[in-house]
VMD Tcl script that draws the C-alpha trace (Angstrom):
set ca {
  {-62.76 13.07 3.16}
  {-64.05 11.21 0.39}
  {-64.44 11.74 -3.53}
  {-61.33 13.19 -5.86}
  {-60.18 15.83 -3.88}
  {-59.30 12.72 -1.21}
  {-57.11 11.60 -3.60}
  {-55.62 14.76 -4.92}
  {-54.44 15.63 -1.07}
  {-53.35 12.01 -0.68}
  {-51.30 12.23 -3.54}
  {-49.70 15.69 -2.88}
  {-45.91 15.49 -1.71}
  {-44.99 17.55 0.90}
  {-41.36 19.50 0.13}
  {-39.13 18.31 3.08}
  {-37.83 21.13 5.55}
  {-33.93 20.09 4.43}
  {-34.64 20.66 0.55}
  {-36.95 23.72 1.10}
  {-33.98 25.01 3.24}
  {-31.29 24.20 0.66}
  {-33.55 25.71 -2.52}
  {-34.37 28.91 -0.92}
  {-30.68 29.11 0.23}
  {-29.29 29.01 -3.27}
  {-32.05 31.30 -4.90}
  {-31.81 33.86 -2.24}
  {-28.03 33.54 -1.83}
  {-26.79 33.57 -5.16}
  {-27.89 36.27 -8.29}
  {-28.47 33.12 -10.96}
  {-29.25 29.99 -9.57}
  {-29.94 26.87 -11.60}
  {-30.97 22.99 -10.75}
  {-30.25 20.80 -13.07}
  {-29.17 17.28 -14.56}
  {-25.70 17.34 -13.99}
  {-23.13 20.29 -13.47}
  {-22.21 23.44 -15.70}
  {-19.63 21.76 -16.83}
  {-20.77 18.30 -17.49}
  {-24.77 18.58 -18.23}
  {-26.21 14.93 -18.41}
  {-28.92 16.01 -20.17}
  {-29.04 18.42 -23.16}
  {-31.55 20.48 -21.76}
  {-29.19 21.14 -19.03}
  {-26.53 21.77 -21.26}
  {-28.61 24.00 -23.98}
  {-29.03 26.26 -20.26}
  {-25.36 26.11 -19.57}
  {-24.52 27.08 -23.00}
  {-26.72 29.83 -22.82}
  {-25.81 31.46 -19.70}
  {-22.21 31.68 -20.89}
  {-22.90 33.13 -23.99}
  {-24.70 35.76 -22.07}
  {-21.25 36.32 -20.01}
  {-22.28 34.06 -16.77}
  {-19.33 32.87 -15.88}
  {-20.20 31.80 -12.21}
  {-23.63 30.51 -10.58}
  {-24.68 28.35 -8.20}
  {-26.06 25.10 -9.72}
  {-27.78 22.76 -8.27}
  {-27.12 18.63 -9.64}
  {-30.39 17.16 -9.42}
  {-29.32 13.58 -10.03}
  {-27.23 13.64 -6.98}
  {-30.23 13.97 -4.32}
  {-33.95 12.75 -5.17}
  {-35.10 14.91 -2.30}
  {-33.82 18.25 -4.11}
  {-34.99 16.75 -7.52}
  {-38.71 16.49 -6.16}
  {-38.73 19.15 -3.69}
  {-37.84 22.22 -6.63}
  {-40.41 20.71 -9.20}
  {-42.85 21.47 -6.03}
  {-41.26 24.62 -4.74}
  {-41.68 26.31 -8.61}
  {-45.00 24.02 -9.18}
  {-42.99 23.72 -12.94}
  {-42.87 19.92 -13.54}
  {-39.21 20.10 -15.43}
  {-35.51 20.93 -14.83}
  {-33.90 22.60 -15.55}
  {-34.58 25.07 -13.56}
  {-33.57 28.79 -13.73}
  {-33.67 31.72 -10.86}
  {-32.56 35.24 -11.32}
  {-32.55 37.50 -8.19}
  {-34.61 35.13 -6.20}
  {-37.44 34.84 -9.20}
  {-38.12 31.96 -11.23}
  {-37.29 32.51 -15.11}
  {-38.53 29.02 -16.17}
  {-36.96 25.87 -17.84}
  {-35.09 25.74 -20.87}
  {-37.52 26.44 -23.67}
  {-38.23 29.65 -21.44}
  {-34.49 30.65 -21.14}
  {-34.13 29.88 -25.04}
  {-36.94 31.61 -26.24}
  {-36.18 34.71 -24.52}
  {-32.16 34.35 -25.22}
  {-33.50 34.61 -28.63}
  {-36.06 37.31 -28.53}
  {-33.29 39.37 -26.54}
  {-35.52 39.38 -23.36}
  {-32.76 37.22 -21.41}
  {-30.05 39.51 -21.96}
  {-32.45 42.85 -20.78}
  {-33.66 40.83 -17.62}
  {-29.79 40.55 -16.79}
  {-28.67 43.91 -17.45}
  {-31.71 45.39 -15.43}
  {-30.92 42.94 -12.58}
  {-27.28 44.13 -12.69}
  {-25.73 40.27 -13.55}
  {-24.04 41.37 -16.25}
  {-23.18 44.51 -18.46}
  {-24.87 45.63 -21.86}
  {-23.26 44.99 -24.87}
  {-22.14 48.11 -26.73}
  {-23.27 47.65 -30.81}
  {-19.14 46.72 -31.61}
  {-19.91 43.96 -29.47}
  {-17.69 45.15 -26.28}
  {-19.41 45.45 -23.21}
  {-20.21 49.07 -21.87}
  {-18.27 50.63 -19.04}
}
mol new
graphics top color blue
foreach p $ca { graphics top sphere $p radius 0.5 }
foreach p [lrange $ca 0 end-1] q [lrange $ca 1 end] { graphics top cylinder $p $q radius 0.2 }
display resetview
């Protein structure tokens, strides 16, 4: 095989078996799963931690996250698995939400909170601002 397509193939990575295992693990596994730089509690990026920040204003306490930094392999392998080129990286019931201008923009519009509710993560918020029963 000759020509660009040659080198588009050539240049593809291919996701290894142990990070494909360990990504689909935690999104299938967990109800909000997120890769990032760094941990919930100590980001090392502010992407990361604009994410982190958001989640727990939205009442998400506990997820499964995913430190990047620690393991090249993952940090490659779930910028091919999502085919999105940035982390962080947020899953909700096994579907990709998208990186942190996604999560922002719809923690803004109110679309974050309604995808959360409807997936049964967390409960509405009643108008004086205490959650429903």
């Amino acid at each position: 095989m000759s020509g660009p397509s040659a080198l588009l193939t050539g240049a593809r990575r291919l996701i290894t078996d142990k990070a494909k295992a360990a990504i689909e693990d935690g999104i299938k596994n967990n109800a909000v799963c997120v890769f990032m730089k760094g941990t919930p509690e100590a980001p090392q990026c502010g992407f990361s931690r604009a994410v982190a920040q958001i989640l727990q204003v939205q009442g998400i306490e506990e997820y499964k996250s995913f430190n990047v930094l620690a393991d090249e392999e993952l940090r490659a392998g779930i910028k091919e698995y999502s085919s999105w080129p940035t982390i962080p990286q947020v899953y909700v019931n096994g579907d990709f939400v998208g990186g942190c201008d996604i999560v922002y923009n719809m923690y803004k519009s109110g679309e974050l909170e309604e995808l959360l509710v409807k997936e049964g993560i967390v409960q509405p918020i009643a108008e004086d601002g205490d959650k429903k029963e």
